[in-house]
N, C-alpha and C positions, 0 to 999 in steps of 0.2 A: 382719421385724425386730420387728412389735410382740409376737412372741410371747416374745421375751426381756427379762427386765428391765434394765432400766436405772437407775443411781444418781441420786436428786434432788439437786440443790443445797442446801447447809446453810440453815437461814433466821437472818436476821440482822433485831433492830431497828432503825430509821432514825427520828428525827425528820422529819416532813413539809415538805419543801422543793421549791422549782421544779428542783436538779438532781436528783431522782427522776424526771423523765421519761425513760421507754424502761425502767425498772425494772418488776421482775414482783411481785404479789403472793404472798404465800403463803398469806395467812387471809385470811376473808369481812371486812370493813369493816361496821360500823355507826354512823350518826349518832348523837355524841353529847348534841344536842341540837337543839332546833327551827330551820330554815334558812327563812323570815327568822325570829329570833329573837323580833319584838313585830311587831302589826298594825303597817303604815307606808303611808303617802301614795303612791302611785305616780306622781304629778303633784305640781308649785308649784300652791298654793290654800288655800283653807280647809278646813280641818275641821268639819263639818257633822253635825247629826239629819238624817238623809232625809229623814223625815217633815215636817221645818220646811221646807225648799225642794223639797217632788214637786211644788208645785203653780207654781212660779216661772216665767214665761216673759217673752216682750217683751209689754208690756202688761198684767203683773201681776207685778212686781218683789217679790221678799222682802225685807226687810231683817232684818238682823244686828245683832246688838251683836258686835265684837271683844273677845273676853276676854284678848287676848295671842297670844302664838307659840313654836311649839316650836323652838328652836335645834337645829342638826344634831347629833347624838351626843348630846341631854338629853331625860332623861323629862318629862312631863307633871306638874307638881305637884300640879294639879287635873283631877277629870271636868268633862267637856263640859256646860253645864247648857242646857236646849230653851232657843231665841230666843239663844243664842250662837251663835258662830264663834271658829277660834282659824287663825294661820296656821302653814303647815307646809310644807317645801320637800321635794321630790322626796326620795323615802326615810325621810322624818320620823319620827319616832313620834306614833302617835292617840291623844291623849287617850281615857281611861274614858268613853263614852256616844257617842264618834263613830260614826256610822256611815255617811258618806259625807264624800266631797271633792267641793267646788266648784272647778273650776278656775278660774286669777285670769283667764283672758281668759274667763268666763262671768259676771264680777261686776263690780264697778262698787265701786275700793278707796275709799272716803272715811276712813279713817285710825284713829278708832273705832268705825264701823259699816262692813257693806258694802251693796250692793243686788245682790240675786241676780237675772239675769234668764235663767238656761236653769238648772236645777234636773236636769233629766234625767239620768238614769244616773249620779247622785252617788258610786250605793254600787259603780261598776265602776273607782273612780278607787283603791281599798284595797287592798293586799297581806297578808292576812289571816297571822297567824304558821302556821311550820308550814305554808302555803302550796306549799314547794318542796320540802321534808323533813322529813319526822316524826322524833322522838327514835328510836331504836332501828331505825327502816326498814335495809336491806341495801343498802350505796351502790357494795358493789364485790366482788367473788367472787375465791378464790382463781386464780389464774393468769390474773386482767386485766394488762394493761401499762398503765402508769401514763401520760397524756396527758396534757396539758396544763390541758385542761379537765378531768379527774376529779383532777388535784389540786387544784383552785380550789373546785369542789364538795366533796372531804372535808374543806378548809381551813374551809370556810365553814359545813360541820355542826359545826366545835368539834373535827375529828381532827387530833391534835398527832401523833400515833406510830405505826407503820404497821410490819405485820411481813415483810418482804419476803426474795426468795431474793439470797441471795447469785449474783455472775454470774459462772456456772460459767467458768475458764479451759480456755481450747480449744488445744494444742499445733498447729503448723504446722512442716510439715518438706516443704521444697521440697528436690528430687532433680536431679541434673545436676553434668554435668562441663563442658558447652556454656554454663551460666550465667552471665553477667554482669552487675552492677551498673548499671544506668542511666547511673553518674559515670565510670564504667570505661571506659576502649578497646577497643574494637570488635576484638576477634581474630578471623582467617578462622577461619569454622565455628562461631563463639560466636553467641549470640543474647542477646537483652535478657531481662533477668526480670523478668516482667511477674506472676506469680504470687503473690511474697510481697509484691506490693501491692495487686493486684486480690481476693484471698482473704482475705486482714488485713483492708482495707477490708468487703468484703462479712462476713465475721464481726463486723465489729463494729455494722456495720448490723443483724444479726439481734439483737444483744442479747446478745454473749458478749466475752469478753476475753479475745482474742487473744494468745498468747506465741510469736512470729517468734523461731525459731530460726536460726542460720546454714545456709547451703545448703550439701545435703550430698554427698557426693562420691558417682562408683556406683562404690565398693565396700561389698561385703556386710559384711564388720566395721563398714566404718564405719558405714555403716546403722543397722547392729544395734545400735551404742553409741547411738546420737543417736537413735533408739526406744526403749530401755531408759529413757533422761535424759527425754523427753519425757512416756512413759508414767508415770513416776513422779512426776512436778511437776507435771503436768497434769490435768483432768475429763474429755478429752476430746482425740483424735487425729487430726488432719487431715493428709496426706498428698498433695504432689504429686505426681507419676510414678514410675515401677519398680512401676504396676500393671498392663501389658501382657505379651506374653509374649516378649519379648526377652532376650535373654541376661543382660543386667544389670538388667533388673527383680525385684528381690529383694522387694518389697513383700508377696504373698501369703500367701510363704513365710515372711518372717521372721515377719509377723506371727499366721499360724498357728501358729510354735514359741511364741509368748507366753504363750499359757494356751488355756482352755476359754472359751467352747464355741467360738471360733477365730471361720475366716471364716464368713461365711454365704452373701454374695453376693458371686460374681466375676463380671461381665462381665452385664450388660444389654440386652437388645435397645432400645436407643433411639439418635438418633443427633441430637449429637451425647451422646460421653461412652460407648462400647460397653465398653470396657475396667475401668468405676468398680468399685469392692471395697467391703461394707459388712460389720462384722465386730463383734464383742463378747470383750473379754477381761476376764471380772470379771462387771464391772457397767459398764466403761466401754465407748465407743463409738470405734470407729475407720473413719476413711474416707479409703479411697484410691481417690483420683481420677486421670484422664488429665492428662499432661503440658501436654497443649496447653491453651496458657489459655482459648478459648471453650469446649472441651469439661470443662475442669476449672470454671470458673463458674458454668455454667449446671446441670451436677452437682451442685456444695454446694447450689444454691438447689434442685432440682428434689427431689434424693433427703438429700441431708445436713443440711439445714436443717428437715425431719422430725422425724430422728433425734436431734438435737441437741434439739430444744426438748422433747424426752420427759424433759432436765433439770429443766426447770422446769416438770414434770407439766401439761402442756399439749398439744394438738393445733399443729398448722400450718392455726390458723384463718384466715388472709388471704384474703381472698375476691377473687373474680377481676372485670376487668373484662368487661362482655358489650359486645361491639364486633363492626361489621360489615366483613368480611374488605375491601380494595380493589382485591387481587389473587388471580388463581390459585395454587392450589398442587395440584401434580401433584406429588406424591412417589413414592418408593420405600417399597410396599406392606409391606414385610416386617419393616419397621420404624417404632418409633413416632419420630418426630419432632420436637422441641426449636425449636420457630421463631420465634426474635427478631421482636418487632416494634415498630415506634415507633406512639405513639396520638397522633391529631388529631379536632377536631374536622369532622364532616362537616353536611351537611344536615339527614340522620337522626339524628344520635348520634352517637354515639364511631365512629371507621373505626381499622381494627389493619393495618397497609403492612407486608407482610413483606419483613424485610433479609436476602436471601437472596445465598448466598456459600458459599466452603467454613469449615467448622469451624477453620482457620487467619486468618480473619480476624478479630482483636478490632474492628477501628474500626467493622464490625458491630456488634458484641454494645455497645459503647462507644456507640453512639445509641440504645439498645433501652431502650425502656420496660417491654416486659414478653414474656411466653414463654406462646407459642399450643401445646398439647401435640397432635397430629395422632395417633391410636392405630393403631396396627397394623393393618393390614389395610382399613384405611379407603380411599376412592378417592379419585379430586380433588375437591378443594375448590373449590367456584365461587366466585367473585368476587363480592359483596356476601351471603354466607354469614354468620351470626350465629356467633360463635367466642367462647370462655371467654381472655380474656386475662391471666394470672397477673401482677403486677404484682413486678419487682424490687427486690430489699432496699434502701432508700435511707435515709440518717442524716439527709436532708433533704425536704421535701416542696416545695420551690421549683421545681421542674422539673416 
């Protein structure tokens, strides 16, 4: 897939705010100013010359004259003059000539003077400006995703406006005649639909915005209409079922009559998900996944979830966890393998407990932390074996 292109997201300005988190950038960031702004106090104490208290200890006490104190949020009116002190609380701003803090349980407060008796390391108590960020340093590169702490970081260099991608919409069209609504009754032969909320949900976890279409019936017109609508309204095509090769799986087909350059991938040797389709019509991206909801999930996140963030000119940087297997796994050689696992801690580290089941089982994949990928032709996995553990799209980190 990456040999074909793909459309970027439009970029839009944003005012910098806490609901930009999960938001992608689109241009480099620079401070616009020095982070901390003025030297400050890093401790409650005085403002001190070093040189007037290096020599201060218990049994040769300095004493100070107090010149005053710096109130929180006000400058200094005057420089610090030798044989002064001024007092300054946690963050303060240092007067002109300070160049260390006395901390107050180092001194001995008498009201207009102090007595210094530990002088040491005066000048480690000061938060020098520019300390954490320089004017024009680079705070954030195109196609970071915006956290929590790199907005508090570019708030705090002075960055008011941020040029960010707009969040590509991603079309969903779940396929079935068998589907029914959670609220619905239970018809012999119907099954629940479990797809256009596990697949909604996990797009919206990767960072895109979801447009849940109605479920659509297996026929091929209708199909083709509710393709046509979504393709058009949409950045991007997400597909549950009619990608197999049953008789009313029309997925392949209609969407190779779409345009150029068509499909490209039908059918993957991994399991689960054997049947997924990844396709290009345009510049947009289309993925048609397997019915079955464990093998359509762990699809968008394995292969579609790729593809998708090539919107927002980016890689599928998430890095994996490295955990030690707790069980065997003897699989079937011939195929690569997709294996839920839930993480705990063990003695050693991280342990990855494989929930192993058939691909019809969500309450599986529904306790799965993350997805151990076993490659083809590999043999068994021993039991406390070191494994790359990909971690699952989550809109929360509470778990």
């Amino acid at each position: 897939m990456s040999a074909y292109p793909l459309r970027v997201a439009a970029v839009e300005p944003a005012a910098i705010g806490a609901d930009l988190a999960g938001r992608v950038l689109a241009a480099p960031v620079h401070a616009l100013e020095d982070a901390p702004p003025f030297t400050r106090s890093s401790v409650d104490g005085f403002a001190v010359r070093a040189a007037d208290v290096a020599a201060a200890k218990s049994g040769n006490v300095v004493r100070l004259t107090v010149a005053g104190d710096v109130p929180m949020g006000a400058k200094p009116a005057q420089p610090l003059q030798p044989g002064h002190a001024v007092r300054v609380p946690t963050g303060g701003f240092l007067p002109a000539g300070a160049t260390g803090v006395v901390k107050k349980e180092d001194c001995r407060d008498l009201g207009d003077a102090i007595e210094v008796v530990d002088g040491a390391g005066s000048e480690d108590h000061i938060t020098h400006q520019g300390a954490d960020v320089r004017r024009g340093d680079v705070l954030a590169r195109a196609g970071d995703v915006l956290t929590p702490a790199a907005i508090g970081m570019l708030s705090g260099a002075g960055v008011a406006r941020l040029e960010l991608f707009a969040v590509p919409r991603v079309a969903l069209l779940v396929t079935g005649d068998e589907i029914v609504s959670p609220a619905a009754a239970l018809r012999p032969g119907a099954v629940r639909d479990i797809n256009s909320l596990s697949l909604t949900a996990a797009l919206r976890a990767m960072g895109f915005a979801p447009v849940n279409y109605e479920r659509v019936a297996d026929r091929k017109d209708v199909f083709a209409a509710a393709f046509a609508r979504a393709f058009d309204e949409c950045d991007a095509v997400v597909i549950s079922g009619g990608s197999s090769v049953g008789e009313r799986d029309y997925t392949p087909q209609i969407v190779a009559q779409a345009g150029e350059p068509g499909v490209i991938v039908h059918g993957v040797r991994a399991k689960p998900g054997r049947p997924t389709m990844l396709a290009v019509i345009g510049d947009k991206p289309v993925i048609g996944l397997p019915g079955n909801p464990v093998s359509a999930l762990v699809m968008l996140e394995t292969l579609g979830k790729p593809v998708l963030l090539r919107m927002y000119g980016k890689p599928n940087d998430a890095l994996p966890y490295r955990a030690r297997l707790r069980a065997r796994l003897d699989l079937d050689s011939t195929l690569e393998h997709l294996v839920p696992v839930a993480l705990s801690r063990g003695d050693d580290g991280l342990e990855a407990v494989p929930l192993l089941g058939t691909s019809s089982e969500m309450h599986i994949l529904g306790h799965a932390d993350a997805l151990v990928s076993i490659p083809e032709g590999s043999g068994p996995v021993e039991a406390g074996s070191l494994v790359d553990a990909m971690p699952l799209s989550r809109m929360t980190s509470l778990r």
